[in-house]
C-alpha positions in Angstrom: 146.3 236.8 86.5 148.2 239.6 84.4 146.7 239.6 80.7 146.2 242.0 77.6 143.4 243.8 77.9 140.5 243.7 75.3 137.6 245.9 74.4 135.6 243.6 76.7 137.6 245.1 79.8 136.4 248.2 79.3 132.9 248.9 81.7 135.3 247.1 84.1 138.6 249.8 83.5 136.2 252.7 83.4 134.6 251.7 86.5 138.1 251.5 88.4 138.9 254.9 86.8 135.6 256.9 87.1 136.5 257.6 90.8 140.0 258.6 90.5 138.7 261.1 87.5 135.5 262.2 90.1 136.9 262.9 93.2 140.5 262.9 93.3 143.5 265.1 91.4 145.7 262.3 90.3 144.3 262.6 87.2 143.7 265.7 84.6 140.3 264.3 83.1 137.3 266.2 84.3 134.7 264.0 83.2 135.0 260.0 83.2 135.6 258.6 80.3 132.6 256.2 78.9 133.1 252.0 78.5 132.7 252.9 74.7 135.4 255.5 75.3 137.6 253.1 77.4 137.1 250.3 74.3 138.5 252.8 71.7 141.2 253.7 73.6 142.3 250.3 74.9 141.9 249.0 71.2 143.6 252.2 69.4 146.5 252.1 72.1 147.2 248.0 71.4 147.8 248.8 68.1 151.5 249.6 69.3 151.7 249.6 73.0 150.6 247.1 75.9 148.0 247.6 77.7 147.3 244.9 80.5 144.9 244.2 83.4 145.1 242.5 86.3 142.2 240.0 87.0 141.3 238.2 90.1 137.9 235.8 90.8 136.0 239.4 91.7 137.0 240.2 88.0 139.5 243.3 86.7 141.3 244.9 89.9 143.6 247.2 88.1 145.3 248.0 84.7 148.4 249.0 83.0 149.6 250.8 79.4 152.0 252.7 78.1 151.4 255.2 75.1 153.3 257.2 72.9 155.7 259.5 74.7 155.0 262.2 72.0 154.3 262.6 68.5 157.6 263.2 67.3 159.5 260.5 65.3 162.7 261.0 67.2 160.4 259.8 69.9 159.4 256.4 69.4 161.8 254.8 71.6 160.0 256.3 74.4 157.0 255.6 76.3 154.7 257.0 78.7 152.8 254.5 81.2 150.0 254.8 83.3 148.6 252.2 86.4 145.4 252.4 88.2 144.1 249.9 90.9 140.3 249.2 91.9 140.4 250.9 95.9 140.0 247.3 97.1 143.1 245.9 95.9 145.4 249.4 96.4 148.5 249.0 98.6 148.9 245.0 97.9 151.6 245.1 95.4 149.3 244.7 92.3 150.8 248.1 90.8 154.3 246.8 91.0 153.0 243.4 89.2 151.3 244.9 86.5 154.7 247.4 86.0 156.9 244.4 85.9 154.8 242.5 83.4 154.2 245.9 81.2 158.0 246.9 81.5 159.0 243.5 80.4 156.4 243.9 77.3 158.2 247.2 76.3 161.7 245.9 76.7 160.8 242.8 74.5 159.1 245.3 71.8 162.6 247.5 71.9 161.5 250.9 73.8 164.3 252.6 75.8 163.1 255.0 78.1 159.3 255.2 79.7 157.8 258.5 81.7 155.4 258.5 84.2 153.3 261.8 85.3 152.6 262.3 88.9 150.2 265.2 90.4 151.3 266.6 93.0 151.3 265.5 96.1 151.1 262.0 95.6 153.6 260.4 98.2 151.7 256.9 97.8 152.4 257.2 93.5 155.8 258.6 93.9 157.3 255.6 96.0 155.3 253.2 93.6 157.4 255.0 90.8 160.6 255.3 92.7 160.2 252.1 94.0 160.1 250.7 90.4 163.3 252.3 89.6 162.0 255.7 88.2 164.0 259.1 88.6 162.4 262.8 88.6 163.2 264.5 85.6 161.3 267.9 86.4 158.2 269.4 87.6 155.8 271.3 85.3 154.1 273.7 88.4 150.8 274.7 88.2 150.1 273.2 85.3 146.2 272.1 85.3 143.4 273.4 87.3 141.8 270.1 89.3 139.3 270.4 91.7 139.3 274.1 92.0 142.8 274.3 92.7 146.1 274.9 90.7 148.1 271.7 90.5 151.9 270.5 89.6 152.8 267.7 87.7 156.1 265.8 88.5 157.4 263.7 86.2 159.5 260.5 86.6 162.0 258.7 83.8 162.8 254.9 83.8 165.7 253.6 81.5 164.0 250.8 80.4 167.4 249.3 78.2 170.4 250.5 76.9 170.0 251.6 73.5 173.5 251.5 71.6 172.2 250.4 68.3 168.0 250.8 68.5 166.2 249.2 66.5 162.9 250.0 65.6 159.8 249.2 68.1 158.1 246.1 67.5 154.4 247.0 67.6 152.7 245.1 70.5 150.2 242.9 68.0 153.4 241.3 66.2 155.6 240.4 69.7 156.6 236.8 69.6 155.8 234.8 73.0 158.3 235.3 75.8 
């Protein structure tokens, strides 16, 4: 089952990402983020974006969101989006299912275009991405140092709608139901 994500999520996100922040360069955090951290985060980022989890009878096997591309205004059309899965439930389509139901989300709201960040290599994240539809729209090279080790960044660009006339972004709390 694909749901928003509450405060109440968070020990269960955190424990998914601790080991992806620990031991592995797919992503630029050092130290693994607290469940009190995780709850502010999940709760500051649903004041305008989706963030969704994935739950199964073993509880939360992955999660989804999308944040603020930058802090710009011209910006706000544009999203950046994130999915992790637990290491059980990797390579069983959850990551597409979670994208579908979070690209949906931003569609509805009004977004236009949404960017992922890959490290590279990441051949299993890059064919989730491109597999999804995304494009590469450039590489920052050796931009953060992970696990003793210089590391690029690809990043990827999804046209989530046409935009001809936008209108503004509906904030995630005030979506109607589909």
């Amino acid at each position: 089952m694909i749901r928003p994500a509450t405060a109440a999520d968070a020990a269960a996100i955190a424990a998914i990402y601790a080991p992806i922040v620990e031991a592995r360069i797919i992503s630029f955090e050092t130290a693994a983020p607290t469940s009190e951290e995780m709850a502010r985060r999940i709760e500051t980022t649903l004041e305008m974006h989706p963030w969704l989890v994935f739950e199964d009878e073993a509880g939360v096997a992955g999660y989804a969101y999308a944040s603020p591309h930058a802090s710009r205004d011209a910006y706000r059309w544009s999203v950046n989006v994130s999915v992790y899965n637990a290491e059980r439930t990797r390579r069983r389509g959850l990551g597409r299912a979670l994208y579908r139901a979070l690209f949906e989300i931003l569609r509805r709201q009004g977004f236009h275009m949404a960017f992922a960040g890959i490290t590279l290599p990441n051949e299993a994240s890059v064919g989730l991405h491109e597999a999804m539809g995304f494009r590469p729209v450039g590489v920052y090279r050796e931009v953060g140092l992970k696990l003793g080790a210089w590391r690029d960044v690809g990043y990827w660009g999804l046209e989530l709608q046409p935009m001809d006339a936008p209108a503004e972004p509906i904030p995630f709390p005030d979506l109607p139901p589909a």
